[in-house]
C-alpha positions as CSV (number, residue, x, y, z in Angstrom):
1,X,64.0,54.3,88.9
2,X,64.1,52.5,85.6
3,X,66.4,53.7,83.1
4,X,63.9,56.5,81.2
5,X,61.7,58.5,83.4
6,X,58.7,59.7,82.0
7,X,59.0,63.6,82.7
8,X,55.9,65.7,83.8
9,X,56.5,69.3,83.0
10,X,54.0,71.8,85.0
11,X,54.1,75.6,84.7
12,X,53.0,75.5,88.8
13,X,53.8,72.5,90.6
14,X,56.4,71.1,92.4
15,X,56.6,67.9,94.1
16,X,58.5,66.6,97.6
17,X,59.2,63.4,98.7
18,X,56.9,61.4,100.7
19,X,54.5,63.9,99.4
20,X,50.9,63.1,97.9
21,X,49.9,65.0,94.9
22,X,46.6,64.4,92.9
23,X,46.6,65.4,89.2
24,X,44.1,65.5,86.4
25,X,45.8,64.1,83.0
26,X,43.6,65.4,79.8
27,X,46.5,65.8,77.7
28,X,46.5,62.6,75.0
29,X,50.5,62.6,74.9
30,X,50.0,62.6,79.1
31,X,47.4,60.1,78.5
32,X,50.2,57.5,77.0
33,X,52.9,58.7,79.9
34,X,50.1,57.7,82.5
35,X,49.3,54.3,80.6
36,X,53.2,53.0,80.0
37,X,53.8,54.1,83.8
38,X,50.9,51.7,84.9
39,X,52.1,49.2,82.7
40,X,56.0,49.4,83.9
41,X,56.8,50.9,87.2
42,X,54.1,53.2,88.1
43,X,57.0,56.4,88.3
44,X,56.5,59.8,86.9
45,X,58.9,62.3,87.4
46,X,57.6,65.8,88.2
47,X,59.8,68.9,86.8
48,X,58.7,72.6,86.6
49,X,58.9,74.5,83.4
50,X,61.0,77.6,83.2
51,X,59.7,80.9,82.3
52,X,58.6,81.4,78.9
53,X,57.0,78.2,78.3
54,X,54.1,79.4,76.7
55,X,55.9,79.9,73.3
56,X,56.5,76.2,73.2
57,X,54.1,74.5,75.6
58,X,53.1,72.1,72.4
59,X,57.1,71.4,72.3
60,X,59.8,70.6,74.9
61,X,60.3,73.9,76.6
62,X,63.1,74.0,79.3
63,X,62.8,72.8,82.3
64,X,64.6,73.1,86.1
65,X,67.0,70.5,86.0
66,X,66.0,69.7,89.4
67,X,62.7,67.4,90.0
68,X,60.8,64.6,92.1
69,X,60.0,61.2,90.9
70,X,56.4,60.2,92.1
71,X,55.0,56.6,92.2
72,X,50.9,56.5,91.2
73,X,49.2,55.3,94.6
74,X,45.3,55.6,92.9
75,X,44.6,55.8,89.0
76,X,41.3,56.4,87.9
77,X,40.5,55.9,84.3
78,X,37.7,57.9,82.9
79,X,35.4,57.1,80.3
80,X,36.9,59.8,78.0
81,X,40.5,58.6,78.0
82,X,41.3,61.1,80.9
83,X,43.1,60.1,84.1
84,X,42.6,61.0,88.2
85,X,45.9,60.6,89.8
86,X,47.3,60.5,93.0
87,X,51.3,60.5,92.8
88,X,53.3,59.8,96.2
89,X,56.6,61.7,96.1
90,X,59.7,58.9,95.8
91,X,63.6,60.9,95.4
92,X,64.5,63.9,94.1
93,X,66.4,63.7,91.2
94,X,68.7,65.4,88.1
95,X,68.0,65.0,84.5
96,X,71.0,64.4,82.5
97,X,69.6,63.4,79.0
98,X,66.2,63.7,77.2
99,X,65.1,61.0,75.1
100,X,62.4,62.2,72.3
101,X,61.5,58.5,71.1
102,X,57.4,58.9,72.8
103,X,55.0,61.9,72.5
104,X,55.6,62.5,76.2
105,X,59.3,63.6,77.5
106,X,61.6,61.2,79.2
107,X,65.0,61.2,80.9
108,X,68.1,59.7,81.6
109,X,67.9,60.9,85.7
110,X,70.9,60.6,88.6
111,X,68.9,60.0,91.7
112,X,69.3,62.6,94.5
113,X,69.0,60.3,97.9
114,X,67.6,62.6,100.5
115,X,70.9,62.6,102.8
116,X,69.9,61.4,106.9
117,X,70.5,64.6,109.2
118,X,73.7,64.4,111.2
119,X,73.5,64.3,114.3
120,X,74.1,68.3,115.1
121,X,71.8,69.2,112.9
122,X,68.9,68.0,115.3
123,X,69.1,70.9,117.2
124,X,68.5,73.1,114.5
125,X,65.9,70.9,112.7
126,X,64.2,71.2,116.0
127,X,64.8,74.6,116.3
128,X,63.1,75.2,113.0
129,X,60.0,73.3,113.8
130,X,59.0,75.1,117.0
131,X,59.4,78.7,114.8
132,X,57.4,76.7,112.1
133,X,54.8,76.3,114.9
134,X,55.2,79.3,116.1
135,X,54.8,81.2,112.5
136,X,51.9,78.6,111.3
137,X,49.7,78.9,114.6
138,X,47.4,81.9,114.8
139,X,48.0,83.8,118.0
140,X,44.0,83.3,119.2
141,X,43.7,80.0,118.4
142,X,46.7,78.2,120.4
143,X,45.3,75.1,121.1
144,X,46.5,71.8,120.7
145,X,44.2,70.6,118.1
146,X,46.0,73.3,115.5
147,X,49.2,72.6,116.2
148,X,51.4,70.4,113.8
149,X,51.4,66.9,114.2
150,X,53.9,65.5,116.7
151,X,54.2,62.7,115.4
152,X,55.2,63.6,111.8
153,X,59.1,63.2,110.7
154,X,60.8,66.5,110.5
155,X,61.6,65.9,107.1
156,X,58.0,65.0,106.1
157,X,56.8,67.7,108.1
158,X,59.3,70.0,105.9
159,X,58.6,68.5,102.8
160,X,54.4,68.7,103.1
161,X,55.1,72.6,104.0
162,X,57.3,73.4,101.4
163,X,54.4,71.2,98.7
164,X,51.3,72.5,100.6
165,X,51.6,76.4,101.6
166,X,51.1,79.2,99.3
167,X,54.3,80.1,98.0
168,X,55.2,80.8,94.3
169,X,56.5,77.8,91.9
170,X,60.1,79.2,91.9
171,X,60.0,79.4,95.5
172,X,59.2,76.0,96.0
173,X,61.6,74.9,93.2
174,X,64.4,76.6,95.5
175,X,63.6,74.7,98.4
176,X,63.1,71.4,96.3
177,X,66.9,72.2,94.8
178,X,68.3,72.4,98.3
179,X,70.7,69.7,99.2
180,X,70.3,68.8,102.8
181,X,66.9,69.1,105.3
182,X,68.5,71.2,107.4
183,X,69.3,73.6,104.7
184,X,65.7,73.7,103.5
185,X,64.1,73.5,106.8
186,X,66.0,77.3,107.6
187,X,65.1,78.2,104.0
188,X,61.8,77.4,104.6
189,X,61.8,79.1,107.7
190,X,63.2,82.6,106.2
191,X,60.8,82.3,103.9
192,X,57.8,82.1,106.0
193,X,59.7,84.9,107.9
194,X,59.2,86.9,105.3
195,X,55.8,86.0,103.5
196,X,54.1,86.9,107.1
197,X,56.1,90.2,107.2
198,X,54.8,91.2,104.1
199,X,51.6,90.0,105.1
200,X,51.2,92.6,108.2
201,X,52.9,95.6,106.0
202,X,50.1,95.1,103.8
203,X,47.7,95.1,106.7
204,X,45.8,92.0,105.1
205,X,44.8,88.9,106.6
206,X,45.5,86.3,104.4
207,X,47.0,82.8,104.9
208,X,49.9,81.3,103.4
209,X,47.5,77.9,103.8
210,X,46.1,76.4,100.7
């Protein structure tokens, strides 16, 4: 990561490593972020805003301290000055210190390198993706063709589940902040646990899928 990170604060987003993202940048001060990035590294760190943004949106409102550095994959300019995005998630990652030298935010960042399971957590990774499966896979439709992909890394299996279903921002900042993939694999799990419980207390039928 270079040395400043341009920071992109979202009320409602949170990014994961090895994660694809798109984003629509309107904003001119977001316009300028997008247009150093392309002309230095291409990185943009995501970061979610803490409640009670709205009262300084125009400002710096405080963010999690806790955030994912992305690396633009596909930039589309638009006539208008506007941008179409597509970030890839890089590395998790801590601000230390804001600099408030552009219209945009940056930071002074410590990288977070996603740890390499030990060797006994591979049980319980695999443990946690077969209750993933188990939660995510509608009783009548149990074939193969909607089952998760076999192929896929537990941790980017993990990681796209944590970006992609329908939980709230904070609950996906939680998983982001833990330190570990077996720790956010359970997490993710409990979570799941409970989403689906409330789900069938409620008597509804709706889907935790985006």
């Amino acid at each position: 990561m270079s040395e400043l990170l341009p920071l992109f604060p979202l009320p409602n987003v949170v990014l994961f490593p090895n994660v694809f993202l798109p984003l629509h940048i309107f904003e001119p001060r977001y316009r300028e972020m997008v247009a150093d990035a392309i002309a230095s590294d291409r990185l943009i760190g995501m970061v979610l805003l803490r409640p009670g943004w709205r009262s300084d949106y125009e400002g710096r409102p405080p963010v999690y301290p806790i955030g994912c550095s992305g690396v633009m994959t596909h930039v589309e300019r638009l006539a208008d000055g506007r941008y179409n995005i597509v970030l890839r998630g890089v590395e998790r990652f801590r601000v230390l210190e804001e600099d408030h030298a552009k219209s945009y935010r940056r930071a002074i960042v410590q990288p977070l390198p996603e740890r390499p399971p030990a060797a006994a957590d591979r049980d319980a990774l695999r443990t946690c993706r077969a209750k993933l499966e188990s939660l995510l896979t509608p009783a009548d439709r149990a074939s193969a063709d909607v089952k998760m992909p076999a192929a896929m890394a537990d941790e980017d299996l993990v990681n796209a589940l944590a970006q992609y279903l329908d939980f709230e921002p904070l609950e996906k900042q939680a998983l982001l902040e833990h330190d570990g993939l077996r720790s956010r694999a359970q997490t993710l799990v409990e979570l799941l646990e409970m989403k689906m419980l409330a789900l069938k207390v409620a008597g509804g039928g709706s889907t935790l899928a985006h």
